[in-house]
Structures are given as C-alpha cells and as structure tokens.
C-alpha positions, 0 to 999 in steps of 0.5 A, a space after each residue: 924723319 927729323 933730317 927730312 924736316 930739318 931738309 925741308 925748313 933750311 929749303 924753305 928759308 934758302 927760297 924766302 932769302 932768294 925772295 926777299 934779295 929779289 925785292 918782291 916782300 917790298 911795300 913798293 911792289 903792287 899787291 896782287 894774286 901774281 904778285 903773291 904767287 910768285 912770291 911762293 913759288 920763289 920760296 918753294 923753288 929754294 936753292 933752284 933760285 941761285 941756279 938761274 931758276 926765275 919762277 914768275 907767275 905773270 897773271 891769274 884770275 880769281 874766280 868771282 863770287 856769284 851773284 
C-alpha cells in the first residue's frame, strides 16, 4: 500500500512541475473556471505531460444560483 501512495504522490508532483513549466500558477494568466481545470487536469495527467499530452479545458460554465 505504501508503494501505491508513494506512486501516487511522485505522480501528482511530476504533473504540478509540468504545470508550473507551462506558466499556468502565473499571477498573469486570468482566472477562471477553465483556467482552473486545466490546470488540475495538468496535474492529474502527470508524466503524460512530457509524453506530448496538452489537457486543456477550453470553456466551462458554472451553474448560476436561482433566484
């Protein structure tokens, strides 16, 4: 069990490097839903990212509150 966590964490920091070499933790870039998921979706794909894996998440709406 402790080699499958120890799999799962070494992933998950490969994808944050692989998002952070992307620019997308940049105070520049605009904040939004997409912008968020994409940025999850980076991490979550992890080493796929070096392997020419680009996840993007090019628009999302958030449901509105009822009034």
């Amino acid at each position: 069990m402790r080699i499958v966590t120890l799999i799962v964490l070494v992933w998950l920091i490969v994808g944050a490097i692989a998002a952070g070499q992307r620019g997308y933790y940049s105070s520049n870039s605009a904040t939004s839903c997409a912008n968020a998921g994409t940025i999850a979706l980076t991490v979550v794909a992890g080493p796929l990212n070096y392997f020419g894996v680009n996840p993007k998440i090019a628009d999302c709406t958030v449901p509105q509150p009822t009034k």
